[in-house]
ZAGUFI-556267 format. One record per residue (C-alpha): x, y, z. Coordinates in nm, 4 decimals. Each point is the difference from the previous one (the first is absolute). Layout:
% residues N
X, Y, Z
...
END
This chain:
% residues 290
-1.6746, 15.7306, -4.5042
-0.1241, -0.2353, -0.3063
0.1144, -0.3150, -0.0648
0.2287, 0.0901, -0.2834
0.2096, 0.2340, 0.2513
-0.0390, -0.2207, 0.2798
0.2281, -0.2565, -0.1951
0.2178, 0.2170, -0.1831
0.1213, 0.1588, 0.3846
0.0890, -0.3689, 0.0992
0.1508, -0.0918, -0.3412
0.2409, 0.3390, 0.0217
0.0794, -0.1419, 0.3962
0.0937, -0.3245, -0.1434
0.2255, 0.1602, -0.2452
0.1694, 0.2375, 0.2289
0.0184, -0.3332, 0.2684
0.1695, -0.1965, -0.3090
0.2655, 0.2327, -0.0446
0.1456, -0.1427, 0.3653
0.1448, -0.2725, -0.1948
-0.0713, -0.2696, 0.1578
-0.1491, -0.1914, -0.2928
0.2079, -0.3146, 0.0349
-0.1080, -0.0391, 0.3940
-0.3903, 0.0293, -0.0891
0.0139, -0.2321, -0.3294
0.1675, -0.2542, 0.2650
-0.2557, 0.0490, 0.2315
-0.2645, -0.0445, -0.2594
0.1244, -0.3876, 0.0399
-0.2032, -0.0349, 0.3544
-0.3110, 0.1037, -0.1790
-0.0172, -0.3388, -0.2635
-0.1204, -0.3228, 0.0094
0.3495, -0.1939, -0.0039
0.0556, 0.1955, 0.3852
-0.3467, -0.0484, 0.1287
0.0837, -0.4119, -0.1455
0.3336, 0.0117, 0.1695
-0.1053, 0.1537, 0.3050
-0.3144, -0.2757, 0.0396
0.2591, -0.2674, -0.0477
0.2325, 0.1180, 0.2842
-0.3113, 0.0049, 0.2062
-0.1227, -0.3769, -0.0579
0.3791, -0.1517, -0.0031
0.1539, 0.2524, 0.3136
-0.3408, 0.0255, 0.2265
-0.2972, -0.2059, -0.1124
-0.1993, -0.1482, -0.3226
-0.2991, 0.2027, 0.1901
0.2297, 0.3185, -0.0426
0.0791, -0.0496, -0.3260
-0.3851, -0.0602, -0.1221
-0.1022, 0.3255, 0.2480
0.2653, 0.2400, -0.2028
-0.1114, -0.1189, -0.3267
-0.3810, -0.0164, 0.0566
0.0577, 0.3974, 0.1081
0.2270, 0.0693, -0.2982
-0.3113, -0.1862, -0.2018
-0.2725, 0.2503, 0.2344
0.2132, 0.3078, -0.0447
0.0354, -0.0394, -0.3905
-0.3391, -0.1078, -0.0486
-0.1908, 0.3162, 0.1688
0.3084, 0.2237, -0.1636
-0.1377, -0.0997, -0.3750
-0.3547, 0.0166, 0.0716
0.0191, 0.3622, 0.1088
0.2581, 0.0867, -0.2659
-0.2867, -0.1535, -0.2841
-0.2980, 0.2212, 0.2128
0.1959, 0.3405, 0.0593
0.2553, 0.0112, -0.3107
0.1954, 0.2893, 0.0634
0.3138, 0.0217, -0.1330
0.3667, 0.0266, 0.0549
0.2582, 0.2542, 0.0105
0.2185, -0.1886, -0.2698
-0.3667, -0.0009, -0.2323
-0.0420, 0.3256, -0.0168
0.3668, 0.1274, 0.0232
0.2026, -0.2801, -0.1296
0.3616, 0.2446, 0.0037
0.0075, -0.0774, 0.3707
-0.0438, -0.3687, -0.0128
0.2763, -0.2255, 0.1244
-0.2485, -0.2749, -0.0426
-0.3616, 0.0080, -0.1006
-0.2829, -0.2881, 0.0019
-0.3325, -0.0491, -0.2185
-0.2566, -0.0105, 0.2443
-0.1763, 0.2397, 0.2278
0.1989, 0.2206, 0.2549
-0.2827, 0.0197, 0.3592
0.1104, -0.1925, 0.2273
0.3554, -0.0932, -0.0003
-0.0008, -0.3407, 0.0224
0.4105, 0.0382, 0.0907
-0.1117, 0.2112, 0.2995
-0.2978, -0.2337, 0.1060
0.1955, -0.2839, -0.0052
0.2484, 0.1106, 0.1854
-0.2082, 0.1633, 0.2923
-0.1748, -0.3259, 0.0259
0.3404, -0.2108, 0.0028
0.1932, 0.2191, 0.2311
-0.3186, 0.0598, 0.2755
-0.0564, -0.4145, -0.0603
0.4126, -0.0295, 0.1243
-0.0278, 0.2628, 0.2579
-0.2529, -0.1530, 0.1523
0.0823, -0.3392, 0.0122
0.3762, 0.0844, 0.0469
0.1939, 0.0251, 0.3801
0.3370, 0.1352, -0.1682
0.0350, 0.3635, -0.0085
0.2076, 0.0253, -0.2796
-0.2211, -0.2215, -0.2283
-0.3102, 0.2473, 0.0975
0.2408, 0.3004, -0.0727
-0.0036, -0.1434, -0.3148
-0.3371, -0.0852, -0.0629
-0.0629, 0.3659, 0.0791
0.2409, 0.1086, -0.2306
-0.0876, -0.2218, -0.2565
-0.3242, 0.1314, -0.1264
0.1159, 0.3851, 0.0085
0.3256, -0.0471, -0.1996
-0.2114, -0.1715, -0.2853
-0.3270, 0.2352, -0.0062
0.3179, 0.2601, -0.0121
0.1417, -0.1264, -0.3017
-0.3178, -0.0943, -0.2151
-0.0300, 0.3587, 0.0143
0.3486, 0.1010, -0.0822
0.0029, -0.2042, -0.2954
-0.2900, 0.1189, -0.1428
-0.2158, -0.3071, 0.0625
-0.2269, 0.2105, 0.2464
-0.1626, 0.2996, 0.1506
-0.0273, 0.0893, 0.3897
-0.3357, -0.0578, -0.0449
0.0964, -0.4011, -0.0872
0.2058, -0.0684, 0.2425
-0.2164, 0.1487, 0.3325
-0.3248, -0.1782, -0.1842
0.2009, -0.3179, 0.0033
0.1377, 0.0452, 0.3091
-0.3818, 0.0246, 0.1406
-0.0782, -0.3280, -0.2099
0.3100, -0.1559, 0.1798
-0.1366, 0.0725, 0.3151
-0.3509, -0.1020, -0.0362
0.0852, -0.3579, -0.1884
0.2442, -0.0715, 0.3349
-0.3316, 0.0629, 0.2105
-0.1409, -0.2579, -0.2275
0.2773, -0.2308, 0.0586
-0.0670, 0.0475, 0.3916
-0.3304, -0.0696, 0.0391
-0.0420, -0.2530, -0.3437
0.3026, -0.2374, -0.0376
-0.0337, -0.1327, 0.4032
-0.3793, -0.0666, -0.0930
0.1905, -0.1827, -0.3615
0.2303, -0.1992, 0.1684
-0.1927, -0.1515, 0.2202
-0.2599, -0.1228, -0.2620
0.2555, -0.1109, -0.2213
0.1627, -0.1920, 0.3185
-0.3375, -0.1805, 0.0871
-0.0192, -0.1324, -0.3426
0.2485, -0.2159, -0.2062
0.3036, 0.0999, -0.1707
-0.1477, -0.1645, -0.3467
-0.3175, 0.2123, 0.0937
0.2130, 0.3007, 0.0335
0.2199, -0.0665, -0.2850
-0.3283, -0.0003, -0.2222
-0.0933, 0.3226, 0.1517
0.3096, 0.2034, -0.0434
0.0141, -0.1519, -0.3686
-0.3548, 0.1108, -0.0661
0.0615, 0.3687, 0.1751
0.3091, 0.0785, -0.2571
-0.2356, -0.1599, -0.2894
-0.2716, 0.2640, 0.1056
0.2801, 0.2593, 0.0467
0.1442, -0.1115, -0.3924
-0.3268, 0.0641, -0.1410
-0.0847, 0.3222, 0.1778
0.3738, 0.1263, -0.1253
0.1655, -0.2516, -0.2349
0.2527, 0.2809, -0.1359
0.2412, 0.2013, 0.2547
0.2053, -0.0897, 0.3085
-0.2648, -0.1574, 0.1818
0.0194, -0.2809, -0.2464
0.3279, -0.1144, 0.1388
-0.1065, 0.0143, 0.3311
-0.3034, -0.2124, -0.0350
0.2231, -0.2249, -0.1555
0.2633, -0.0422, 0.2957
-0.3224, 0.0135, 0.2192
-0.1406, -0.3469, -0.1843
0.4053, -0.1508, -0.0016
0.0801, 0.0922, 0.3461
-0.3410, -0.1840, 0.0793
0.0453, -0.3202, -0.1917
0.3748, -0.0097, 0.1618
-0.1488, 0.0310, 0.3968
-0.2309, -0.2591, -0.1537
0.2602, -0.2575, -0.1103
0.2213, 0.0435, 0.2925
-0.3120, -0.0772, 0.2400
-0.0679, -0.3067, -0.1754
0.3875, -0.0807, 0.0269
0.0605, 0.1273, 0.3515
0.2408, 0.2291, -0.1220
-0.0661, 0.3014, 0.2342
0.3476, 0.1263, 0.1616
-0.0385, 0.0906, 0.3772
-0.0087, 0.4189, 0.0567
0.2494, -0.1053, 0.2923
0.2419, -0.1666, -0.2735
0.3712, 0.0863, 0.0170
-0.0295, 0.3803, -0.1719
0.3067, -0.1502, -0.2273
-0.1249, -0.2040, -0.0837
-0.2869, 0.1741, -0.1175
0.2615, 0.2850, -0.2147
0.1218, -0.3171, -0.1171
-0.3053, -0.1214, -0.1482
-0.1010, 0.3903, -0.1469
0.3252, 0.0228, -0.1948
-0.0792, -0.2992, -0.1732
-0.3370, 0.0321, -0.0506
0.0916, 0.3466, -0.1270
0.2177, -0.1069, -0.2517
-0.2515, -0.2727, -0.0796
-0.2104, 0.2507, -0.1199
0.1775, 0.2390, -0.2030
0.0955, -0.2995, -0.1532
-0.3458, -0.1059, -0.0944
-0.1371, 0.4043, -0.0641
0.3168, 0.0497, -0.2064
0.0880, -0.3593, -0.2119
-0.3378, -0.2147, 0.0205
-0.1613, -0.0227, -0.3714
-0.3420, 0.0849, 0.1228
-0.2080, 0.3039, -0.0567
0.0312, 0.2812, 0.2978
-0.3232, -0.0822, 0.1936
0.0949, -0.4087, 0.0376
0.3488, 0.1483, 0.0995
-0.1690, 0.2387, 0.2837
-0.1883, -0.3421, 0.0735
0.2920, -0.2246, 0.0215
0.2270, 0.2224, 0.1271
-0.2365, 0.0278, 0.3435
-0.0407, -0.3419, 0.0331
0.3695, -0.0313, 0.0058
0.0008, 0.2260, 0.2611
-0.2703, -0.1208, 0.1730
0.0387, -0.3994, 0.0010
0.2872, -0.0791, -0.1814
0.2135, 0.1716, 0.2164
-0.1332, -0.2023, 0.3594
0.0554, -0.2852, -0.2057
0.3497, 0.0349, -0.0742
0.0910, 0.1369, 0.3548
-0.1738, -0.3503, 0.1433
0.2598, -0.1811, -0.2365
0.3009, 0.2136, 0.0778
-0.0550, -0.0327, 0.3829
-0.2115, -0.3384, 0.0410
-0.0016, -0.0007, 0.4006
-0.1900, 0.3281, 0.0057
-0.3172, 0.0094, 0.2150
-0.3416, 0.0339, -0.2382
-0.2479, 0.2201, 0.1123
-0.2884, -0.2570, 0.1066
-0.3196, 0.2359, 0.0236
-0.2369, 0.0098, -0.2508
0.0069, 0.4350, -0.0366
0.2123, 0.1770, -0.2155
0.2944, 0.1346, 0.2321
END
């Protein structure tokens, strides 16, 4: 079978799966593949469970992304929507192999059902990564071929995360939080100037705000207990959700000092305001990130 054939079978499957109908369901699910849900889903993480959670999700989001466009900018292969653009519900510029939808997500849901005890949440993280490798192909964003290459990627980067981030975090919690500040800033710089175009940008750039905000609340012993009233803590997301769409939607900056704002919102402003609303909490007292 050449190549030409080999593409043209899976573009004909994609058609025939597109007259199903279910167009409106995929485009929705296409949602859980962008940066704004890997953002929101990093900032439930450090506000519900830990700052330390919230900085692991996003530093994998940064890992998954990064290794995603280097092998798109070595293989470039294309797309189904790039060489049949009739079947595309939505299409993108750049390279097709891997899906960085479907890597992401395999990494992301084996990360939570690993570290998760619930059985629904793992039923989810399970689900999570086959509904959207499903529809990146069903709109036309990607072939089989993507999605099971991704997949692989997925599961290789959360072996990475296994054996590398313990060996991480416990460097970067025998040195200082300045000292570790500096090196997160100077790990999205490197990141910027390997990629300074695409979604990795905006990552690197919550990366450096989320940093500078665990910074400031160090210095201002602004760290809320992980045993904290958990109503507290919904409390405390709600506004510092609406804190931020207020800043990403109204501020009159350009969008990467909004990206950078809007995480230090999240990440210090927030503790701040939660230590003024209920003044007779309990600070955290030890010098590690919770």
């Amino acid at each position: 079978m050449t190549t030409s054939s080999f593409y043209d079978t899976q573009i004909e499957w994609i058609r025939e799966l597109q007259t199903l109908d279910f167009s409106n369901f995929f485009l929705f699910l296409d949602f859980f593949d962008t940066p704004l849900f890997y953002f929101l889903i990093c900032s439930l993480a450090y506000l519900l469970t830990s700052p330390r959670w919230g900085l692991r999700l996003l530093s994998v989001s940064i890992l998954s992304n990064f290794s995603v466009s280097t092998l798109k900018t070595l293989l470039q292969l294309p797309r189904p929507c790039h060489i049949d653009p009739s079947i595309a519900l939505k299409c993108a510029k750049n390279y097709g192999l891997p899906s960085g939808g479907a890597t992401s997500s395999m990494l992301i849901g084996l990360l939570i059902f690993y570290h998760s005890k619930n059985r629904i949440i793992k039923t989810l993280a399970i689900l999570y990564p086959l509904l959207i490798g499903f529809s990146r192909v069903y709109i036309g964003m990607h072939f089989i071929h993507d999605i099971l290459f991704g997949y692989l990627l997925g599961c290789v980067l959360f072996g990475v995360y296994l054996y590398l981030f313990p060996w991480i975090e416990k460097f970067l919690g025998s040195i200082s939080l300045l000292a570790t500040n500096l090196l997160l800033h100077l790990a999205a710089l490197f990141t910027l100037l390997l990629y300074p175009k695409g979604l990795i940008n905006s990552y690197c750039i919550l990366l450096s705000g989320f940093a500078m905000g665990i910074y400031l609340t160090s210095v201002f012993h602004f760290f809320i207990r992980p045993d904290e009233c958990f109503y507290k803590k919904i409390l405390m997301t709600l506004i510092g959700f609406i804190g931020s769409y207020a800043i990403y939607q109204f501020a009159p900056f350009d969008l990467s000092f909004r990206l950078y704002t809007t995480s230090i919102w999240i990440s210090f402003c927030t503790n701040a305001l939660f230590f003024w609303i209920f003044p007779k909490t309990i600070k955290w007292k030890n010098r590690s990130i919770p």
